[in-house]
N, C-alpha and C positions, 0 to 999 in steps of 0.2 A: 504493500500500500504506500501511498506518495506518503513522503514525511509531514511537508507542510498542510497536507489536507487533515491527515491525523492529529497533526498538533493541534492545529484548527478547531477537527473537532472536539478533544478532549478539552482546550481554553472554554469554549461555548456549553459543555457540559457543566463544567467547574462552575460556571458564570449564572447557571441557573439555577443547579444545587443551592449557591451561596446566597439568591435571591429567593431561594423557598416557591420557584418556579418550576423547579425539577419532576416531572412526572415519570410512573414505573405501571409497567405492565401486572396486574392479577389474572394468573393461569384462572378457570370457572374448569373446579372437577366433573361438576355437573348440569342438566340444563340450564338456563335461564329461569329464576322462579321467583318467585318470595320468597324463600329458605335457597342456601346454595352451599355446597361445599367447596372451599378454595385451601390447599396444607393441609386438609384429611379433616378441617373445622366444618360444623355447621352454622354458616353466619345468615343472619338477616338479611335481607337484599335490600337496598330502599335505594340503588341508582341503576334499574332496569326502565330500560322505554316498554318492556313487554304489560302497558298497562294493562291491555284486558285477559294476558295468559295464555292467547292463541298461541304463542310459539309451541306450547306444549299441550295443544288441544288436540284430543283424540282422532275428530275427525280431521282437522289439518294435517295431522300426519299420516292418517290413512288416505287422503288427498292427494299428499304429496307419493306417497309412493304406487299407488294407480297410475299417475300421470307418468310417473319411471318407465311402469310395466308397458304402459301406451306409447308414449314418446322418444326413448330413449334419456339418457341423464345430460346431453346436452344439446344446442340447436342448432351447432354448426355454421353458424356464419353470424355476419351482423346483419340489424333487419331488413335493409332491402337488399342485400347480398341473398337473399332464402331463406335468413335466421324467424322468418315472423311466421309461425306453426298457428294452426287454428285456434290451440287453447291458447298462443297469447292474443288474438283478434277476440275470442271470447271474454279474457280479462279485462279489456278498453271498452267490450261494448256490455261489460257488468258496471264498469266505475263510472261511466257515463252516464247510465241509469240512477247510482246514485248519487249522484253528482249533480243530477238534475241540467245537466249540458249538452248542448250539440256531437263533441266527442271530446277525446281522450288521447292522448299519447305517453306509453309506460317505459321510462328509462330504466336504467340497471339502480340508481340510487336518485335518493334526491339530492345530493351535493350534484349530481349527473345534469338532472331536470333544470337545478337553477343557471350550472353554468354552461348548457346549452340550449336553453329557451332565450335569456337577458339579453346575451351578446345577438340572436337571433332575430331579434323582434326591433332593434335599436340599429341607428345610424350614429355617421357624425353631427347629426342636425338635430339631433336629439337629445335630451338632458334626462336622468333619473332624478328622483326625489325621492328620498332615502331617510325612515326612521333610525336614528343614530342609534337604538338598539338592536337593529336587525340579525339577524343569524351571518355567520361565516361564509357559510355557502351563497349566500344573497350577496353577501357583499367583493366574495370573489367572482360568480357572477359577473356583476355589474365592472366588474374591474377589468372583465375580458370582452367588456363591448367598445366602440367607438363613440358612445353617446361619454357625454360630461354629466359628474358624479360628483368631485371635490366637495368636501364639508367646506374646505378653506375656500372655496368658491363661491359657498350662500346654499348647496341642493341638501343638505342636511338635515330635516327640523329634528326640535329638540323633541325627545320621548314622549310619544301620543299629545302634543301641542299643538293643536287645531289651528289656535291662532299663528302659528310662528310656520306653519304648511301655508296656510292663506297667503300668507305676506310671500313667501318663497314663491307660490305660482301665481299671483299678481308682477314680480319679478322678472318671471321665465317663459311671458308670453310671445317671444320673438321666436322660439324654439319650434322645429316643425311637428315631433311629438313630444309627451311630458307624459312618463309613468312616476306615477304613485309606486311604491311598492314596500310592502310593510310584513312581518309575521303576522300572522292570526295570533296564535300564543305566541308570547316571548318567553324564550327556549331560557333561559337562567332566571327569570323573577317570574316567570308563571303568569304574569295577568295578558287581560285578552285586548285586542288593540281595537281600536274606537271606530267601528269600521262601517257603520251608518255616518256619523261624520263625515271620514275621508271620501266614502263613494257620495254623498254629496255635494262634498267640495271639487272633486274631480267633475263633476256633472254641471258645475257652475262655471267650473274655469276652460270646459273643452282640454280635460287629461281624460287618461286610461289608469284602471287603478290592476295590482297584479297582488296577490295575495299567498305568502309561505304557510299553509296549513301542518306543515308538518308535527304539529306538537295538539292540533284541532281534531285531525283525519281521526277517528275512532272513538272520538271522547266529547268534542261538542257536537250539536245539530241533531237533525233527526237520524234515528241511527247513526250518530257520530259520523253526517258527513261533514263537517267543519262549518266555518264561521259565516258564512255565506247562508248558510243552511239556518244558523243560529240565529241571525238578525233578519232573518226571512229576505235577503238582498239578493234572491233570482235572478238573472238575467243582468246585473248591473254590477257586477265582478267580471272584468272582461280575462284575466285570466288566473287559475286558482293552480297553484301545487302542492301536492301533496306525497307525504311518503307512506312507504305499506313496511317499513318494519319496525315502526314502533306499534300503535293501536291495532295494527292490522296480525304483527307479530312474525313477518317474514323479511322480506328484502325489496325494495327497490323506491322509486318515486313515480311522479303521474302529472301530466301536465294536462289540464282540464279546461276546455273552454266550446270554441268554435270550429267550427270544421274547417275554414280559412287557416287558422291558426296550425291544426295540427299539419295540415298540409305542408306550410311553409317548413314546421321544424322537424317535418321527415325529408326536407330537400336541407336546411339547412343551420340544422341543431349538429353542430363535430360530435360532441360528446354521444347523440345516439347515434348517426352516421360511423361512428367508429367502435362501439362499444360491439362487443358481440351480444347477441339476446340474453336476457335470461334461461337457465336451465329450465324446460317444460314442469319440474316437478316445482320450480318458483311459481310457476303460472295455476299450476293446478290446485297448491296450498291456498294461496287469496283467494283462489273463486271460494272455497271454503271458508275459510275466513270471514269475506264479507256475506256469503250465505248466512252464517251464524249471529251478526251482529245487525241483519236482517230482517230478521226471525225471533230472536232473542233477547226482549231490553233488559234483561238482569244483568247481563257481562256489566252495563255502562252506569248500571244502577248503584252495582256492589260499587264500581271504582267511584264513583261521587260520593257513596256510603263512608267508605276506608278513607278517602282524600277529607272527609270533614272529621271523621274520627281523629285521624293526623293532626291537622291542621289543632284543633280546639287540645289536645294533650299538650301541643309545643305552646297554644298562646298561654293553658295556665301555668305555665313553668314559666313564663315572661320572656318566652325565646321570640325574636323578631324575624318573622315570615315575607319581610319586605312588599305586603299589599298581592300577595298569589292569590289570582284567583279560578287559579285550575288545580291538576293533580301536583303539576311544578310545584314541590315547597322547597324555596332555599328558607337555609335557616341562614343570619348574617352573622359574620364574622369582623370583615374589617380588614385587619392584618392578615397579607399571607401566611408566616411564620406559624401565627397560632390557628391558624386554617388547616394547617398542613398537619402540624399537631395535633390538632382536632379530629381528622383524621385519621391518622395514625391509633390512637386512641382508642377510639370507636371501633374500629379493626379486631384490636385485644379485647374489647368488650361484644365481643359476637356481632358486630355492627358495620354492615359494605355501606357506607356515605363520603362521597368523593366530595376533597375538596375545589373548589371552583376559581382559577387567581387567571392574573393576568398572563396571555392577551385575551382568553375566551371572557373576562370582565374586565374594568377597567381595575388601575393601580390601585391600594386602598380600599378596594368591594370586594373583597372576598369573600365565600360563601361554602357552608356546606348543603350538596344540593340533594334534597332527598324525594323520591317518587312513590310515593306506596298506586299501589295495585292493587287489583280484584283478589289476588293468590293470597294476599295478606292476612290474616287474623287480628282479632285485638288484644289476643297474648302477644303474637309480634309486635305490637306497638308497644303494647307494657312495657316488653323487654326493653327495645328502642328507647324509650323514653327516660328510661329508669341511665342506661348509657350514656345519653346526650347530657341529661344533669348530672351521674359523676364526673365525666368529662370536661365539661364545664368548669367543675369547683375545681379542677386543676390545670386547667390553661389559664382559671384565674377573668 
């Protein structure tokens, strides 16, 4: 290996350890669940996306293994290379349905969806408008179109600030398009973005508004189809993305809208032009999946059940939940250092709660971010709870 790229690396190691920014891999001995074994422990889970349990739903996996025995285990090319099999047209034309839209186009992930729908839809004549809390994926996105984005430019507004949106697209009326483009849920503080407002304002000012469901897709709307769904704002979300391996419980993303739309980002979204398909037994697991949550409103029932259970154990301990108002509960911290310890911590007290520091929040907000699920009990919270306040009295 090169000297200087190793040196390299090991100085920018050193540099993160020493800022309490350093993150490390936990082997999972077992599935994904509420309970999980990691070093032969049985711990807590409370930072799984598998809000509703599908990962490990009976019929999802008998789902997935039908579509094996039918399909084969992979598709063989990318999707207009041959890769697009019947049961994935049939995935697009189930999420469409619930989706309540014209169609559908299903990437391999949603970091995939965002950063090749954004760059796709956008010129240079065009400007993004951009919640300063947005997700990663939106914001790398946006960083691989030719449209102008800069905070340091004015396209910024501050977090769910109507007014400070207003004044930006009063601003940016020279521009030939102007997306809005915002999380549904905001993926580290949980609450939901004001999304009657913004498709308002979008509709006053001549924008398009684009919406990251990914933290929505399973949990808000009817049968948990997302925010659009929730604020009953049909037809006036011009485009919605969502991912299928958290609430759905498998893998990939889904770009939802207009049949214009999909069109364009099967000529020219890279990310799914180059991606090879998903495996058919991915395709065959979500049809089941969204059959279930379908059919079923207990999966979404329990998780709102166990999400207020949570939530109300942490406020009477006086732990601050920083205004969540989804399943997303960070508990706040502050300090990396004692984040990280915090952490750690929790670990030895049977407790998986990752802590949250910069760059995925800013400097100074750090968080431990915990998720409870439908698989959860209210012994596991006991346990949990009883954890986070010893822990506490010694991080001090």
């Amino acid at each position: 290996m090169n000297n200087k790229l190793n040196e390299w690396l090991k100085k920018e190691i050193t540099e993160l350890k020493s800022r309490s920014l350093f993150k490390e891999l936990k082997i999972l001995e077992s599935p994904s669940d509420g309970n999980i074994f990691i070093e032969n422990q049985n711990i807590i889970n409370l930072s799984s996306n598998n809000y509703l349990g599908l990962a490990n739903h009976p019929k999802v996996k008998a789902a997935a293994i039908q579509a094996i025995q039918e399909w084969g285990v992979g598709a063989g090319a990318v999707r207009w290379l041959g890769g697009t099999m019947d049961i994935h047209h049939q995935l697009e034309k189930k999420i469409t349905e619930w989706k309540h839209v014209e169609d559908t186009l299903v990437f391999t992930s949603g970091f995939n969806a965002n950063s090749g729908c954004i760059p796709a839809v956008l010129s240079k004549n065009d400007v993004v408008i951009s919640d300063e809390l947005n997700h990663a994926s939106i914001i790398d996105g946006v960083r691989l179109s030719s449209a102008k984005y800069r905070k340091s430019e004015g396209f910024v507004y501050r977090h769910s600030d109507m007014e400070h949106l207003e004044k930006i697209l009063k601003n940016t009326q020279s521009f030939e398009k102007r997306m809005i483009i915002t999380d549904g849920v905001f993926s580290m503080d949980g609450d939901i973005a004001r999304l009657p407002e913004i498709v308002n304002l979008a509709e006053k000012h001549d924008a398009f508004v684009m919406v990251d469901d990914a933290h929505a897709s399973g949990v808000l709307g009817k049968n948990g189809s997302g925010t659009t769904s929730h604020f009953n704002l049909y037809g006036r979300v011009d485009i919605q993305l969502g991912t299928l391996s958290k609430g759905l419980g498998v893998v990939g993303g889904y770009i939802a809208g207009s049949g214009s739309l999909k069109q364009l980002l099967i000529n020219r979204a890279r990310s799914f032009l180059f991606s090879t398909a998903h495996p058919p037994m991915v395709a065959g697991a979500l049809l089941a999946a969204l059959d279930i949550i379908q059919n079923d409103p207990t999966l979404i029932q329990t998780l709102w059940k166990n999400s207020d259970i949570w939530k109300n154990k942490l406020h009477q301990e006086g732990f601050d939940t920083m205004g969540s108002e989804t399943p997303i509960t960070p508990v706040y911290v502050g300090d990396e250092q004692r984040a990280q310890e915090m952490e750690r911590l929790l670990y030895k007290e049977g407790v998986y709660a990752l802590s949250i520091t910069y760059p995925t929040v800013s400097l100074g907000k750090a968080r431990i971010r915990t998720m409870p699920n439908t698989t959860h009990t209210e012994e596991d919270f006991n346990k949990a709870i009883e954890a986070f306040k010893k822990v506490r009295d010694k991080v001090g």
